[in-house]
C-alpha positions as CSV (number, residue, x, y, z in Angstrom):
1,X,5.5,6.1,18.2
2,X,2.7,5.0,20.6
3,X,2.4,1.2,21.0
4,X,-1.4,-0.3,18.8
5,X,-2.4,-1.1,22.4
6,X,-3.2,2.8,23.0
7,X,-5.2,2.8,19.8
8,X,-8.2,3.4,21.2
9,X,-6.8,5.6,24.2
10,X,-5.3,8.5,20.8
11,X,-8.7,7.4,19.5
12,X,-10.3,9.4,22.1
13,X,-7.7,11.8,23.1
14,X,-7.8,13.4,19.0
15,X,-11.7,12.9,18.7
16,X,-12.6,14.7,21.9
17,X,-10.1,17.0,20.9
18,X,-11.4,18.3,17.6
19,X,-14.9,17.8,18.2
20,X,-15.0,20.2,21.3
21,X,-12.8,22.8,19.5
22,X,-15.6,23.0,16.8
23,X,-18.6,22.7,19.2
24,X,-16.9,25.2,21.2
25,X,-15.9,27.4,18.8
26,X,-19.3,27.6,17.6
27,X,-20.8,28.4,21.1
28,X,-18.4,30.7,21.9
29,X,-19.2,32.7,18.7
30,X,-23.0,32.3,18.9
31,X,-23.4,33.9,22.8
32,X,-20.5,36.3,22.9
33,X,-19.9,37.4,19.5
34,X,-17.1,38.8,17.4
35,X,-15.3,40.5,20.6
36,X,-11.8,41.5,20.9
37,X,-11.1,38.3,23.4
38,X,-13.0,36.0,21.7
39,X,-9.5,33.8,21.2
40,X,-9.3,33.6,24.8
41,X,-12.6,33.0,25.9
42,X,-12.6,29.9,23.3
43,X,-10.0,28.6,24.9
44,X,-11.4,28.6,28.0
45,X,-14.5,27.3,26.6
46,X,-12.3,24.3,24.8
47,X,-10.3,23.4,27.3
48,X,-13.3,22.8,30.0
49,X,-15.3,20.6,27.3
50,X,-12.2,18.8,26.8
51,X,-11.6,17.8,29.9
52,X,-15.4,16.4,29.9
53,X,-15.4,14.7,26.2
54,X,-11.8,13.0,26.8
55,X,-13.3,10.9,29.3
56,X,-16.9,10.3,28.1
57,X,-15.2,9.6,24.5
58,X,-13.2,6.8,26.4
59,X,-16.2,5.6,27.9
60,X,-18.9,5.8,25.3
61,X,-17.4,4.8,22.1
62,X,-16.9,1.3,23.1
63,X,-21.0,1.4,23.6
64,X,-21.6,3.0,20.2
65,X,-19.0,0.4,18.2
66,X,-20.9,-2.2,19.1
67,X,-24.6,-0.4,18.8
68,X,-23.3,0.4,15.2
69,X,-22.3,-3.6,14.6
70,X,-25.8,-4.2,15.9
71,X,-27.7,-1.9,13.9
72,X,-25.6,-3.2,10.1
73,X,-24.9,-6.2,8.6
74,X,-22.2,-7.2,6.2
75,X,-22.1,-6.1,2.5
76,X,-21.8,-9.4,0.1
77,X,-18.8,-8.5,-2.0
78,X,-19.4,-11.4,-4.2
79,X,-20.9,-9.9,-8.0
């Protein structure tokens, strides 16, 4: 198991990670089509995003956590 303290670090990692898979997936398809090496070219379209999201993930989520506790305010539980 990974120690609580690289929460935020697997945070990243698995966001960047699924989000750039989609958003490539979806550009890929959109400018080259249903090809025959559309699998590969994906990939290579992933793989390049990925290695730009990790590290903007890493960098920009701390900015949006605490734009998002800025922009709400707590629910009153009490009925």
């Amino acid at each position: 198991m990974i120690p609580a303290r690289y929460a935020h670090v697997l945070f990243s990692l698995l966001l960047s990670g699924l989000m750039s898979l989609l958003v490539s997936l979806i550009a890929t398809l959109k400018n080259a089509g249903l090809k025959a090496d559309i699998l590969s070219l994906w990939m290579g379209a992933w793989l390049s995003s990925w290695l730009l999201a990790f590290p903007a993930v890493l960098v920009i989520a701390p900015m949006v956590r605490r734009l998002v506790a800025r922009l709400t305010v707590a629910e009153d539980h009490a009925a």
